[in-house]
C-alpha angles and dihedrals in degrees: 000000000000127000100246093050082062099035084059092044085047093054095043091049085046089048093046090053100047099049099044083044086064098043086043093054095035093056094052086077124075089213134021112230106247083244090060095051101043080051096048078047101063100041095088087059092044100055091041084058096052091057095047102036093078092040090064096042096063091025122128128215093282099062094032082055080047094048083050111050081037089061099048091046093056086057094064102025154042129270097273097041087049085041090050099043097054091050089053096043093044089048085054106046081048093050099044111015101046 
C-alpha cells in the first residue's frame, strides 16, 4: 500500500483519539468551570483564524471582494447562506476582477 494511503489512516486514527480523549476527560466532572468553557468556546474561531489568516496575507482583490461580501453575508444569514455567499462571490470576482 502507498504512503499516502497510511499517512491518511495515520491522521483519521490521530483525529479519533483526540476527540474521544477529550470527551473521555471532559465527562470525568460533574460540572465544566465557566473559563473552560469560554475557552472550548473559542477554539473553533481560533482554528478558523489560523486557515484564513494566511489566505488573506498573500489575497488579491478577488478574494479580499469574496471575505467582504462573506462577511456581510454572515451578519444577516446562516452558515450556509454566509458559506455560499462568499463562494459565489469569490467564483465571480475570479471570473470577472482578476
Amino acid at each position: 500500500m502507498s504512503t499516502t494511503f497510511w499517512i491518511i489512516i495515520a491522521g483519521a486514527v490521530a483525529t479519533y483519539f483526540t476527540r474521544i480523549g477529550g470527551h473521555l476527560i471532559l465527562s470525568r466532572f460533574n460540572t465544566i468551570h465557566p473559563r473552560v468553557e469560554a475557552g472550548l468556546n473559542a477554539v473553533p474561531a481560533a482554528v478558523l483564524t489560523t486557515l484564513v489568516a494566511p489566505a488573506v496575507l498573500t489575497a488579491g482583490p478577488a478574494e479580499w471582494a469574496a471575505l467582504a461580501v462573506t462577511a456581510l453575508a454572515s451578519l444577516r444569514g446562516g452558515l450556509m447562506t454566509m458559506f455560499l455567499a462568499g463562494v459565489a462571490a469569490l467564483i465571480l470576482c475570479r471570473q470577472f476582477v482578476s
